[in-house]
N, CA, C and O atoms as a GROMACS GRO file, in nm:
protein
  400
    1UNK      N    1   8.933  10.553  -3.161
    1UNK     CA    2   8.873  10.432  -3.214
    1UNK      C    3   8.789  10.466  -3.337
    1UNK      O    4   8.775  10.381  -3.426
    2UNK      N    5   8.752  10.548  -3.343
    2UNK     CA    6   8.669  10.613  -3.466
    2UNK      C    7   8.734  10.656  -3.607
    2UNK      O    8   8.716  10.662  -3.729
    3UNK      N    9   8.810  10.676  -3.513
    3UNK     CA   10   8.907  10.697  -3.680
    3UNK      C   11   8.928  10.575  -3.737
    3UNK      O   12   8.924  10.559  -3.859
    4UNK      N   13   8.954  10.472  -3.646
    4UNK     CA   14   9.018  10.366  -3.715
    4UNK      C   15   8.886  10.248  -3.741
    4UNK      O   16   8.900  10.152  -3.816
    5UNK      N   17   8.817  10.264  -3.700
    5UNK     CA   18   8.639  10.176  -3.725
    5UNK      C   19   8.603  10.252  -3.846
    5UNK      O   20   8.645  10.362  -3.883
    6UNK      N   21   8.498  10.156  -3.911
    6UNK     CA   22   8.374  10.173  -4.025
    6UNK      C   23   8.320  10.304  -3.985
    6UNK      O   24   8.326  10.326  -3.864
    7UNK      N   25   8.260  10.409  -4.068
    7UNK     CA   26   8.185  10.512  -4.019
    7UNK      C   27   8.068  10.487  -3.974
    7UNK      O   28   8.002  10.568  -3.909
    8UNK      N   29   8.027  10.354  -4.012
    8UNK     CA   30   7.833  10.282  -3.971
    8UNK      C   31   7.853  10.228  -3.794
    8UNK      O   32   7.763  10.217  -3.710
    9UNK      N   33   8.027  10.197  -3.774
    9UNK     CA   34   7.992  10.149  -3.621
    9UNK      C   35   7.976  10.232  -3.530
    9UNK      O   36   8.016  10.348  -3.526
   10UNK      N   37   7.903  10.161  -3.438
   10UNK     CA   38   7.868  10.262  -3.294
   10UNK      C   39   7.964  10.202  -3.183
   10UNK      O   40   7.955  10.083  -3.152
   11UNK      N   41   8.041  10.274  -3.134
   11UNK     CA   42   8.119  10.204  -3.000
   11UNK      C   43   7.994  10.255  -2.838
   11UNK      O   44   7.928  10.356  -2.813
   12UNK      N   45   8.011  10.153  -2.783
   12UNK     CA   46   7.912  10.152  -2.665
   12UNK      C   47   8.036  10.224  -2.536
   12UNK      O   48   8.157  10.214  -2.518
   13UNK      N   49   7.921  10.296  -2.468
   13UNK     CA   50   8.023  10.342  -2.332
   13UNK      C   51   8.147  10.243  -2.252
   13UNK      O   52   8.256  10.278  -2.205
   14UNK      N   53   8.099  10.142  -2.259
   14UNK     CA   54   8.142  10.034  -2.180
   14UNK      C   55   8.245  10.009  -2.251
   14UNK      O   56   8.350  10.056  -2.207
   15UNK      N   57   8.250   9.959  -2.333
   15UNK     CA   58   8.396   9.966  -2.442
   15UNK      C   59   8.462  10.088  -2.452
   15UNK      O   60   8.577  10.058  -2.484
   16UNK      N   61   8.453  10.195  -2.443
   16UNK     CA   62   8.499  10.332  -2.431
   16UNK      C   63   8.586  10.303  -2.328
   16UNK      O   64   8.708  10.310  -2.341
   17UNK      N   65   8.515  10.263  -2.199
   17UNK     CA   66   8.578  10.270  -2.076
   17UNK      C   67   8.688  10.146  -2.069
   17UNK      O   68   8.804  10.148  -2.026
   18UNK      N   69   8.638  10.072  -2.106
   18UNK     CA   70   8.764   9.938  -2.144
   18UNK      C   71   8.835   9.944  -2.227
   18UNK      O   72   8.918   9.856  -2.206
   19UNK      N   73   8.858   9.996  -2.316
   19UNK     CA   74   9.002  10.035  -2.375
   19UNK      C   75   9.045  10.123  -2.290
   19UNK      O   76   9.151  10.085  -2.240
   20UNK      N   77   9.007  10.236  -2.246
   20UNK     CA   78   9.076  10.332  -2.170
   20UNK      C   79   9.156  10.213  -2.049
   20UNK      O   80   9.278  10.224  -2.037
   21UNK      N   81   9.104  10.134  -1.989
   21UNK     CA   82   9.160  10.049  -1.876
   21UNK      C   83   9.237   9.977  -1.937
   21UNK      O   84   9.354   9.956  -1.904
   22UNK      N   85   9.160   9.914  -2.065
   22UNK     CA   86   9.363   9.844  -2.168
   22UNK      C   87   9.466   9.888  -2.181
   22UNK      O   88   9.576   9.836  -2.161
   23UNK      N   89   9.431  10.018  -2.228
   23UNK     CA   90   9.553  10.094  -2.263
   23UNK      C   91   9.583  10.153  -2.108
   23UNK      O   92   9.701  10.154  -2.072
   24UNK      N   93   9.505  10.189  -2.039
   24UNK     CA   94   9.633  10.244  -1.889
   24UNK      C   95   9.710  10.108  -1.848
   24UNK      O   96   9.829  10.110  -1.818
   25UNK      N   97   9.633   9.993  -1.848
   25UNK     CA   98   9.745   9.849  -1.798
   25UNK      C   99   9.833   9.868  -1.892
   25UNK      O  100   9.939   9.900  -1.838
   26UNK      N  101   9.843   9.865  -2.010
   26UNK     CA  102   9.970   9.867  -2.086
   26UNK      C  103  10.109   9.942  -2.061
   26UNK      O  104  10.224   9.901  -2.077
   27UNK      N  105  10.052  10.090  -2.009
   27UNK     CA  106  10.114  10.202  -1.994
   27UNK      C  107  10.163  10.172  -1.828
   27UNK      O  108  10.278  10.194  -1.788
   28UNK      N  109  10.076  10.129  -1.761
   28UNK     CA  110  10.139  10.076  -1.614
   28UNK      C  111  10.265  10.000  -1.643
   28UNK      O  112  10.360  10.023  -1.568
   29UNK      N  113  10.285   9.887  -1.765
   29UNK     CA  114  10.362   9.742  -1.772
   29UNK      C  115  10.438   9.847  -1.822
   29UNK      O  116  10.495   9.911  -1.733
   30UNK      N  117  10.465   9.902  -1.986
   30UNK     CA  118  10.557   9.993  -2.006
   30UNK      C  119  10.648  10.091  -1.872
   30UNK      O  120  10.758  10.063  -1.824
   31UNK      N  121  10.573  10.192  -1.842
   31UNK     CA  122  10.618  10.257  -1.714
   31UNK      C  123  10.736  10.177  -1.580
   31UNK      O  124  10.846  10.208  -1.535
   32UNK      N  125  10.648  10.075  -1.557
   32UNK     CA  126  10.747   9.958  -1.492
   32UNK      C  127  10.867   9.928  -1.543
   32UNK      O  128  10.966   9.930  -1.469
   33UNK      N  129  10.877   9.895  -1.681
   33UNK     CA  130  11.014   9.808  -1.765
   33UNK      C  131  11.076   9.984  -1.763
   33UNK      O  132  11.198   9.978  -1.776
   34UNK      N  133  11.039  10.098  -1.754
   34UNK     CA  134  11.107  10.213  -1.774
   34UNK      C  135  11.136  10.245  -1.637
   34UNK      O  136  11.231  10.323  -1.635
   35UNK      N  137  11.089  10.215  -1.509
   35UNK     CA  138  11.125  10.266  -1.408
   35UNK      C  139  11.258  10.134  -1.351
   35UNK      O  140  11.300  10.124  -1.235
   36UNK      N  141  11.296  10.057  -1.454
   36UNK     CA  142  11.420   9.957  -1.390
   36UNK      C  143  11.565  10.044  -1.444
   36UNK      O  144  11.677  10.034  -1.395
   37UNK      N  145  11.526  10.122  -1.549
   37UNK     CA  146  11.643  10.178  -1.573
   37UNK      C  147  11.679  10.263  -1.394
   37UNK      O  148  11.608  10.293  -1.298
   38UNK      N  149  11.862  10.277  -1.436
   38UNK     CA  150  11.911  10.329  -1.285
   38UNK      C  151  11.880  10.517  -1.281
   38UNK      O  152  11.889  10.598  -1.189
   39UNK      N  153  11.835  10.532  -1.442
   39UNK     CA  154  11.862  10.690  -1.467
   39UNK      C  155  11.754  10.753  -1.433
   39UNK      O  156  11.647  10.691  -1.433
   40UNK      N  157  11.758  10.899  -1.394
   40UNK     CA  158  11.627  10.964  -1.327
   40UNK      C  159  11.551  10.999  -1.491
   40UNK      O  160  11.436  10.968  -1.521
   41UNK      N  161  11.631  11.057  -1.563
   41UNK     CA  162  11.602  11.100  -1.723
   41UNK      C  163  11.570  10.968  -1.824
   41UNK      O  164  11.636  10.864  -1.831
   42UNK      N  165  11.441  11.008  -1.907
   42UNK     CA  166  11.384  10.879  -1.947
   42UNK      C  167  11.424  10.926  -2.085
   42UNK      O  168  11.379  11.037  -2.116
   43UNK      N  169  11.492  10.871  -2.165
   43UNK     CA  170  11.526  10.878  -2.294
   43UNK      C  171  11.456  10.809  -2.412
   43UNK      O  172  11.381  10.713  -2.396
   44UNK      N  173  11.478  10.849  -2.501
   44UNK     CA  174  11.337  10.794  -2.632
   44UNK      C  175  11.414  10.646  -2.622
   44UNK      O  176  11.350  10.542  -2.635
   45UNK      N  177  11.548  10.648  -2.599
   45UNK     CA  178  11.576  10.511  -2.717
   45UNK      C  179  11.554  10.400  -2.579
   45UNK      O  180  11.569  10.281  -2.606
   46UNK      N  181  11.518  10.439  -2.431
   46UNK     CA  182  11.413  10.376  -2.312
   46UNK      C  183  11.327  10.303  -2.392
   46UNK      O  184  11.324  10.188  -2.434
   47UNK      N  185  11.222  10.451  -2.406
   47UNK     CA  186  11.109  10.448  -2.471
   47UNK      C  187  11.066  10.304  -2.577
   47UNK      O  188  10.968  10.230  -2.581
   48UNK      N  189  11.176  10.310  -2.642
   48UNK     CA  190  11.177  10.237  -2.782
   48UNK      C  191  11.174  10.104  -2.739
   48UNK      O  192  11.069  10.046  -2.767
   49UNK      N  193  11.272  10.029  -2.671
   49UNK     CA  194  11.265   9.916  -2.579
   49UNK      C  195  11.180   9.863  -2.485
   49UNK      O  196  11.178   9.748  -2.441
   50UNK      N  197  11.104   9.966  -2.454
   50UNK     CA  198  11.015   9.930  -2.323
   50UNK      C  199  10.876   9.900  -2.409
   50UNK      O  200  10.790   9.837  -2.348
   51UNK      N  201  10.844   9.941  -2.553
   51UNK     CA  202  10.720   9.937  -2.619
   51UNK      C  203  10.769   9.856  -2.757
   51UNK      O  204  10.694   9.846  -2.854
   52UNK      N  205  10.882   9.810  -2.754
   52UNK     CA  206  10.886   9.724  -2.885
   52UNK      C  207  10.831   9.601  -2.885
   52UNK      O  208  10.826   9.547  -2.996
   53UNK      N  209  10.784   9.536  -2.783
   53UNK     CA  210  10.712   9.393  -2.781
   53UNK      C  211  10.514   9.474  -2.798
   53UNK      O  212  10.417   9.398  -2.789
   54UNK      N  213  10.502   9.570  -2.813
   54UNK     CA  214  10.384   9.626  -2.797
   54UNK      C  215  10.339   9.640  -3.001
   54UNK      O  216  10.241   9.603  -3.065
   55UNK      N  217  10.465   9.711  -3.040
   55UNK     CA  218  10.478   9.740  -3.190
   55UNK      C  219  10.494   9.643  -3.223
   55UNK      O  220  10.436   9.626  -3.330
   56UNK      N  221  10.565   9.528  -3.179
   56UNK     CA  222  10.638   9.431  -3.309
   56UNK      C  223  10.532   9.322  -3.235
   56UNK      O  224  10.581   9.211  -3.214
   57UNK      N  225  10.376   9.344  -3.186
   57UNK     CA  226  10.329   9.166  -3.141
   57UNK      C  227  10.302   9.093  -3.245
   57UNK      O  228  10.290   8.972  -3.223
   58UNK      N  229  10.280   9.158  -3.436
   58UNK     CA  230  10.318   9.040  -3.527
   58UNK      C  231  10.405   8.985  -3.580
   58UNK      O  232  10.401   8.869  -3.621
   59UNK      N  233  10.533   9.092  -3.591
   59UNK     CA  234  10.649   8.970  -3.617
   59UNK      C  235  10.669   8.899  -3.478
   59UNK      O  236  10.724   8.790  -3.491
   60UNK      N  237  10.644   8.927  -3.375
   60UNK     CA  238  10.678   8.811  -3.256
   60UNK      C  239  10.592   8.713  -3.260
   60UNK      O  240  10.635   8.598  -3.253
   61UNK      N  241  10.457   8.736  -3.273
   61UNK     CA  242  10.400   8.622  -3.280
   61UNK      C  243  10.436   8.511  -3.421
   61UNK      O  244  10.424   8.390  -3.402
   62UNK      N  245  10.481   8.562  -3.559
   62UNK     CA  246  10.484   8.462  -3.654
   62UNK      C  247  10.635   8.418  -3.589
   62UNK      O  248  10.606   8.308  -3.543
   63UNK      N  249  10.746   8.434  -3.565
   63UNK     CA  250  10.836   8.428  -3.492
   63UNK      C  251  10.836   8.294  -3.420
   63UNK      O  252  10.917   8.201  -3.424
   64UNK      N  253  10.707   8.314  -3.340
   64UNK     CA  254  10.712   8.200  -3.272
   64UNK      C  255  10.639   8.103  -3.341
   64UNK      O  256  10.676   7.987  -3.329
   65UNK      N  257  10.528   8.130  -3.421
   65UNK     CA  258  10.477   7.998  -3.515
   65UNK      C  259  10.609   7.949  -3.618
   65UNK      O  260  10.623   7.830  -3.646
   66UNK      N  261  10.685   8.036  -3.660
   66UNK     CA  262  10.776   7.938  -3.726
   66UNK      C  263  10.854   7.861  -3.608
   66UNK      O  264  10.876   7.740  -3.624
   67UNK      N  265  10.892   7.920  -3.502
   67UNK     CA  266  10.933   7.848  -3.401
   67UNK      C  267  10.902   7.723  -3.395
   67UNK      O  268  10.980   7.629  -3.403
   68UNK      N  269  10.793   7.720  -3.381
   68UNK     CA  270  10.726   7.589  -3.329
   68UNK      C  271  10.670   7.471  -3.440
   68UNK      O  272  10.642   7.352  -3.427
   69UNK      N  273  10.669   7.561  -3.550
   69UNK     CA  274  10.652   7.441  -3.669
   69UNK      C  275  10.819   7.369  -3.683
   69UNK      O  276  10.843   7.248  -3.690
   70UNK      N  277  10.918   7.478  -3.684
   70UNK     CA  278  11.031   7.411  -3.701
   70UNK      C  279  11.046   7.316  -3.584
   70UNK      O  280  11.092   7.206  -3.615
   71UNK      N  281  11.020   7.332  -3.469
   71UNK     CA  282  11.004   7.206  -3.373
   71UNK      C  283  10.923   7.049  -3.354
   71UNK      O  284  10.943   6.942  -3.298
   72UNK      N  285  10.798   7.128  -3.458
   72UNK     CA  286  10.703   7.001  -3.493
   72UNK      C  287  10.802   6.920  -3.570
   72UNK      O  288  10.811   6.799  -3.545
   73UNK      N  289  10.892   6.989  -3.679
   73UNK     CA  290  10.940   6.882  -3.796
   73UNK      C  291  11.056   6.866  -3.721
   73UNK      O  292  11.081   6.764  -3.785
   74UNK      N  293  11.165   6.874  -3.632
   74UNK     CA  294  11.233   6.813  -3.541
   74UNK      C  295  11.190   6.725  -3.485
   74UNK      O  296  11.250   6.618  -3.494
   75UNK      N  297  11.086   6.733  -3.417
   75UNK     CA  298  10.983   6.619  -3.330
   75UNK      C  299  10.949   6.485  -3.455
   75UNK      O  300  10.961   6.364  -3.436
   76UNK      N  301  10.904   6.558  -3.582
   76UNK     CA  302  10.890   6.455  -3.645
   76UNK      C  303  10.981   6.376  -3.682
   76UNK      O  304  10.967   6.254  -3.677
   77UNK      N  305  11.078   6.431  -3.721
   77UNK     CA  306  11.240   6.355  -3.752
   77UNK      C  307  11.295   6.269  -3.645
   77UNK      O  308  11.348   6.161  -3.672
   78UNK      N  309  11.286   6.310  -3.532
   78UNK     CA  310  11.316   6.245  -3.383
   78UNK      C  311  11.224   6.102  -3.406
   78UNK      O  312  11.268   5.988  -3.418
   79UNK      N  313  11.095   6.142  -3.408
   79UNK     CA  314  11.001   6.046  -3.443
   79UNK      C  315  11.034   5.916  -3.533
   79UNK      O  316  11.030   5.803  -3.484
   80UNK      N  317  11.064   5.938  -3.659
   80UNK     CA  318  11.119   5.904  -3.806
   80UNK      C  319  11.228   5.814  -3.752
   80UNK      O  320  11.198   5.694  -3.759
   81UNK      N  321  11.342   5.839  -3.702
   81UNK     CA  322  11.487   5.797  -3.638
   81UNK      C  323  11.452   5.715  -3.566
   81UNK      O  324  11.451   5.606  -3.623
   82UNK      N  325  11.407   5.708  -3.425
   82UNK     CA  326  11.337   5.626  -3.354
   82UNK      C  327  11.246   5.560  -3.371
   82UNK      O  328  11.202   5.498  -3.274
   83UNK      N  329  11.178   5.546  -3.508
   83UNK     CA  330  11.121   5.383  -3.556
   83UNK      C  331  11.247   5.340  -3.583
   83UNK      O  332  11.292   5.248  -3.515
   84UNK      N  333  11.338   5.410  -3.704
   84UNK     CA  334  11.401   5.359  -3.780
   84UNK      C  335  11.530   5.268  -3.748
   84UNK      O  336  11.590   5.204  -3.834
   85UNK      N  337  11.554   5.272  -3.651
   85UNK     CA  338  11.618   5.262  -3.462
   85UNK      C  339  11.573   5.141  -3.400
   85UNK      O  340  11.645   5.061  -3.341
   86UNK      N  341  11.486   5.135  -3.413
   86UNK     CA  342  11.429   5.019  -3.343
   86UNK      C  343  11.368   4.925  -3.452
   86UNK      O  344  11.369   4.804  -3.427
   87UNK      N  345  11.319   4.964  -3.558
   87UNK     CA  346  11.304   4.866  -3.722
   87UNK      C  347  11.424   4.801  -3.707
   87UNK      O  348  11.437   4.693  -3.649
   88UNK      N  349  11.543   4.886  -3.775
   88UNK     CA  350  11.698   4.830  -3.832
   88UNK      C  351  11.751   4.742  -3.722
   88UNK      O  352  11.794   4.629  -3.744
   89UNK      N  353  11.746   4.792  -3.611
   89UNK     CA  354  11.848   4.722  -3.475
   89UNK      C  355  11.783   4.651  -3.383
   89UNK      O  356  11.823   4.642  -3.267
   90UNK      N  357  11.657   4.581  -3.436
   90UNK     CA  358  11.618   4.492  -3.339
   90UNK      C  359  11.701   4.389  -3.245
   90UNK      O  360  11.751   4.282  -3.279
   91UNK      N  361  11.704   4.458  -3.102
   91UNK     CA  362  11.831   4.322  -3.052
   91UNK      C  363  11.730   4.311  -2.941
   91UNK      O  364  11.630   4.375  -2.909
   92UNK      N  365  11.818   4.165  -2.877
   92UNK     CA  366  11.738   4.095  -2.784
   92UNK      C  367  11.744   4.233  -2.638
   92UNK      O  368  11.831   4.315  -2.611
   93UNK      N  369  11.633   4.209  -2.584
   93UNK     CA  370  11.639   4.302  -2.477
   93UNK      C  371  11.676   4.203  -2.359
   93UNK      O  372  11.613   4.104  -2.320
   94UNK      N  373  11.865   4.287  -2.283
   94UNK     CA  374  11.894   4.226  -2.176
   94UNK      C  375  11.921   4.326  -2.115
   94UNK      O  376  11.933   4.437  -2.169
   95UNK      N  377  11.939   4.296  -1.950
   95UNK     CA  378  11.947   4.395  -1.854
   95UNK      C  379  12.078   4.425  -1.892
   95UNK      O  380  12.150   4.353  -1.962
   96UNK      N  381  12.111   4.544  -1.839
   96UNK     CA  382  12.266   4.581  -1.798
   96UNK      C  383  12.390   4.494  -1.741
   96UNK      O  384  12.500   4.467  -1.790
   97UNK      N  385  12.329   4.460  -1.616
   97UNK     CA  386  12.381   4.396  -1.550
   97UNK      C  387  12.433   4.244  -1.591
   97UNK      O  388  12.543   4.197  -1.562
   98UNK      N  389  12.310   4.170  -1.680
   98UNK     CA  390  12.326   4.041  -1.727
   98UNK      C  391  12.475   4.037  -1.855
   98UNK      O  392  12.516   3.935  -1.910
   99UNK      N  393  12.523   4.161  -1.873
   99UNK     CA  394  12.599   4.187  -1.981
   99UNK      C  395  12.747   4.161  -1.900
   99UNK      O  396  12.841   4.123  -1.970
  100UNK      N  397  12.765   4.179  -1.779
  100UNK     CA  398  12.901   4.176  -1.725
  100UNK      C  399  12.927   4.073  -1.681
  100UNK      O  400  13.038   4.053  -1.631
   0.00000   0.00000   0.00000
């Protein structure tokens, strides 16, 4: 952590000890997705798969914000159509049934 902090910060014990417990949960969840393979021998390109949602959490996360903006402007278009739907085609509202 020091390497990667300001040289003026001070890290407190307690945070010492809580990253150490972040990073072993991580390494527990990794370890798990590596113990589903059927093979006794753990291979890098395992390795690589079992920690790529760990390396890549910012392209996954913008990933999903474009996700979801492209769904907002679907939603909005859906939106848009369905005035435009009920503007243009105003018809009398009859049951189903009254139609046969």
């Amino acid at each position: 952590m020091k390497k990667n902090l300001s040289r003026d910060k001070l890290i407190r014990e307690r945070v010492k000890v809580e990253m150490n417990r972040f990073l072993g949960e991580v390494l527990e969840k990794v370890c798990e997705q590596l113990n589903e393979y059927p093979y006794t021998t753990i291979e890098y390109e395992m390795l690589t798969e079992s920690i790529y949602p760990y390396k890549n959490i910012e392209r996954i996360n913008e990933e999903k914000r474009r996700i979801l903006m492209h769904l907002d402007a679907i939603k909005a278009d859906c939106d848009a159509l369905s005035m435009d739907v009920k503007k243009s085609l105003k018809l009398k509202d009859v049951d189903e049934e009254d139609e046969f």
